[in-house]
N, C-alpha and C positions, 0 to 999 in steps of 0.2 A: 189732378190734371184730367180736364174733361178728355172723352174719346178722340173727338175731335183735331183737340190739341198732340193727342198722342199721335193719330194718324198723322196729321202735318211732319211732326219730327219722323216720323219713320219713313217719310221721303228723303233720296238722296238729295234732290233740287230740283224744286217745284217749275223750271225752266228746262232740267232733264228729264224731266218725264212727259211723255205720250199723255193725251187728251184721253185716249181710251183709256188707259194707265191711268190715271190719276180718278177717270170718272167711274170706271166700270172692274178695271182687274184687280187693281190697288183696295180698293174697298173690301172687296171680296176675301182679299186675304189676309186683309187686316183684321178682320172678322173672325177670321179662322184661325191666325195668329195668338187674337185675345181671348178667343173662346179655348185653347189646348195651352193659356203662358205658363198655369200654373207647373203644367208636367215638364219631365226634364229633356223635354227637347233640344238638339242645336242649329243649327242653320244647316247642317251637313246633312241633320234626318230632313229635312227638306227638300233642300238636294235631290237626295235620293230617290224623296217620294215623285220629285217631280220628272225625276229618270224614267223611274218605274214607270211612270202614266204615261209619260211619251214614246216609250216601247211598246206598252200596249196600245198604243195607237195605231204604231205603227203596224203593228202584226193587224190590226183589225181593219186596216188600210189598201195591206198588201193582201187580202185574203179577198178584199171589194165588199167590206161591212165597212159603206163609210159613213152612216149616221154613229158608229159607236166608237171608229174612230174620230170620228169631231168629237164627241162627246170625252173622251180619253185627250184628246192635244186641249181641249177646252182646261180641263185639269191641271194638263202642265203647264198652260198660259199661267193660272189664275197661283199653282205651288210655288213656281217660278222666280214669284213678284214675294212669296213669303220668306225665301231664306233672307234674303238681304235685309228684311224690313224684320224680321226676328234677330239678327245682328244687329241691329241699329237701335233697336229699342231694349235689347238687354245687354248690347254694347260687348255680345261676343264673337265678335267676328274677327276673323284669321286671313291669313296671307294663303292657306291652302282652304279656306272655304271661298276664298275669291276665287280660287281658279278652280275648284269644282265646280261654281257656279258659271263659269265662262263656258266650260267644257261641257256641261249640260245642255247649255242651250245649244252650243253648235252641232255638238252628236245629235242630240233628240229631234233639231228642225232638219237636219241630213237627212238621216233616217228614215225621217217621214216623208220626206217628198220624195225618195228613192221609191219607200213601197207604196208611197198615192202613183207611182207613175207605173209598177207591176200589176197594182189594182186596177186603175183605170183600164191598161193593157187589156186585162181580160175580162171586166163588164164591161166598159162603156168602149172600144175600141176606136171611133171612129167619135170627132164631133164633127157635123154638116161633112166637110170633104177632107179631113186634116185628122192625122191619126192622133189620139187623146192625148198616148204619152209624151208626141212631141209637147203641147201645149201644157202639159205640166214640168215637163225640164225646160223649156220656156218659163215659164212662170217659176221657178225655183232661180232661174238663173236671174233673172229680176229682180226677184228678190233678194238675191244676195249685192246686184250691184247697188240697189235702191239704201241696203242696211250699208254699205262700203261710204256711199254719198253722204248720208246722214250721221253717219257717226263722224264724218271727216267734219261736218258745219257743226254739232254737238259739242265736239272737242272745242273747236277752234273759238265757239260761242262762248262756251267756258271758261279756256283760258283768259280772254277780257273780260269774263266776270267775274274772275279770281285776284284779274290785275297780272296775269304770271303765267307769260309764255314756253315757263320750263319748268310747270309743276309734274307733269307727268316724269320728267324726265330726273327730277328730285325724287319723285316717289322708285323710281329704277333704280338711284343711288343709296337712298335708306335699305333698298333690299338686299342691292350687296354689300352694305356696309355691316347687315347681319348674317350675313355668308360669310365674311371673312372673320366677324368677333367667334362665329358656330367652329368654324375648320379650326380657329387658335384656344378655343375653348377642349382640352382633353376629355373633359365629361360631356363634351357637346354632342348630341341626337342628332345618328345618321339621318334617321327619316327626317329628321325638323332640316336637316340639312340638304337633303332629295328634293323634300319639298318647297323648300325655298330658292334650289336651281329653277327646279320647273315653273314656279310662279313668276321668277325672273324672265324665263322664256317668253311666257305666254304675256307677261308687261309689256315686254319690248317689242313686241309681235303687235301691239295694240295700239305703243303709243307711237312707231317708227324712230327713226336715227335722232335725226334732229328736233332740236328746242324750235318751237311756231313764237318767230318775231312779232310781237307787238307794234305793226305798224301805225297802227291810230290810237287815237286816243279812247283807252278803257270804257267811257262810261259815256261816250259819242257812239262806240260799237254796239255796244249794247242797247243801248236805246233804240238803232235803228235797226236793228237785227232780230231783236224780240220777237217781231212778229215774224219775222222770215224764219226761223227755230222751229216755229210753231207751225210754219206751212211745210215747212223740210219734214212736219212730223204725220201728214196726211200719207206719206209714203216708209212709216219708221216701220219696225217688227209687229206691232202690236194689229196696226191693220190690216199687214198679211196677213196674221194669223188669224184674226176675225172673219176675214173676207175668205180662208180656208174652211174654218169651221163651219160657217152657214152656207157655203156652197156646197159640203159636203153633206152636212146634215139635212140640209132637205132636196139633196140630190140634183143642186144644179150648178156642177162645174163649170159650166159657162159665166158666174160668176165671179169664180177665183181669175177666171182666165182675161175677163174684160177689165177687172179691177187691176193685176197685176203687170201683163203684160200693153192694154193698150194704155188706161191713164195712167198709172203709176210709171213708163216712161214718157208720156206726154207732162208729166205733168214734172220729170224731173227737168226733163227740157227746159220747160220753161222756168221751174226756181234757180237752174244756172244762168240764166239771162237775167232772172230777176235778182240775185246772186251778186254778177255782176256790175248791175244798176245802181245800189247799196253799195259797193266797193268806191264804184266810181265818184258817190256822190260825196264818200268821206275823205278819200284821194283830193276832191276836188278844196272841201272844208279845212283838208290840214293845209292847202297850198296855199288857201282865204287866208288862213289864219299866220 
């Protein structure tokens, strides 16, 4: 199997991944993946490694060294994208390497924008007339409602491309269904057992209560939606995080702050209108039809 080939598969779905993702983080780590397969790594030293980089960002953030914190979250961007894509091509990956991997990136992007906002605090205090750190819990809070928006059309994209408004919600079922074979199993592994509560938590936390009805037709949604995926993806994680790193690396937070806070919500604005537009216009084809 060429490289190539191999990358392709160690995507989860070349419709869920980020543009940057696919062109610029994804490579990177594939690289780095194929270059360490031979040793016995798992998806979990990944993980971690990519823990570790994004604490030391953080500390390098919060001190206001922020070319070496970009340089450090740059690392966790790029580790990030390795555990999963080392699971997938050596096919071991786990119900508690998934929720390592959830729980990484949400601590390590917390964390960092707490201490980019003590950082900024005390070098850059003030930008024009507006104290920094407002503008970075601004810009954090952005981002998280921007990753909230985009995961919601992600999903939702998925499920008509899966055909299967209650796949998430099968996959919450297979997990209790090995929580309860683990508690009736006598030799059954407290920890396999801790950890598959927790993974059950942090599923259902993800996928919400209910099954997402298939109101249209599967392969009508998708066609018309494809590109709206891909615009929803101009505001996904990956471009925060870029538009962090080179703001801070070469020291011009006004960067992060124009990308995030004014188009990144201009521009969600408008993919919920456009959003809407697409809904309407398949509403309108299943009524044709």
């Amino acid at each position: 199997m060429s490289w190539l080939s191999e990358y392709r598969s160690s995507l989860k779905n070349v419709h869920a991944e980020e543009f940057l993702d696919i062109y610029f983080y994804r490579p990177i780590a594939f690289v780095i993946v194929k270059s360490l397969y031979s040793l016995p790594l798992t998806p979990n030293n990944y993980s971690f490694m990519s823990f570790a980089s994004g604490m030391i960002a953080a500390a390098f953030f919060y001190q206001g060294l922020f070319a070496w914190g970009a340089f450090f979250f740059f690392m966790f961007a790029v580790l990030d994208c390795c555990d999963g894509m080392q699971a997938r091509m050596k096919k071991n990956g786990s119900e508690f390497g998934r929720f390592v991997d959830g729980l990484v990136d949400y601590v390590s992007n917390g964390t960092c924008y707490i201490a980019l906002g003590f950082g900024v605090a005390k070098v850059i205090p003030m930008t024009g007339s507006i104290p920094t750190i407002y503008l970075v819990i601004a810009a954090g809070v952005s981002k998280a409602l921007h990753a909230i928006m985009y995961d919601h059309y992600l999903m939702e994209y998925m499920s008509y491309d899966k055909g299967d408004g209650g796949f998430a919600q099968r996959e919450i079922e297979e997990i209790r269904e090995k929580i309860r074979v683990t508690e009736k199993d006598p030799n059954g592994s407290k920890r396999r057992l801790l950890i598959l509560k927790v993974y059950l938590g942090f599923t259902s936390l993800q996928a919400g209560k209910e099954e997402r009805v298939l109101k249209y037709d599967s392969k009508e949604y998708t066609k018309k939606n494809l590109r709206s995926i891909q615009m929803w993806g101009l505001i996904g994680p990956s471009w925060h995080i870029s538009f962090l790193i080179l703001a801070f690396l070469f020291n011009h937070p006004e960067w992060l702050f124009a990308y995030a806070i004014i188009f990144g919500n201009i521009w969600m604005v408008f993919m919920l209108v456009f959003q809407q537009r697409i809904n309407q216009s398949l509403r309108t084809d299943r009524l044709v039809a």
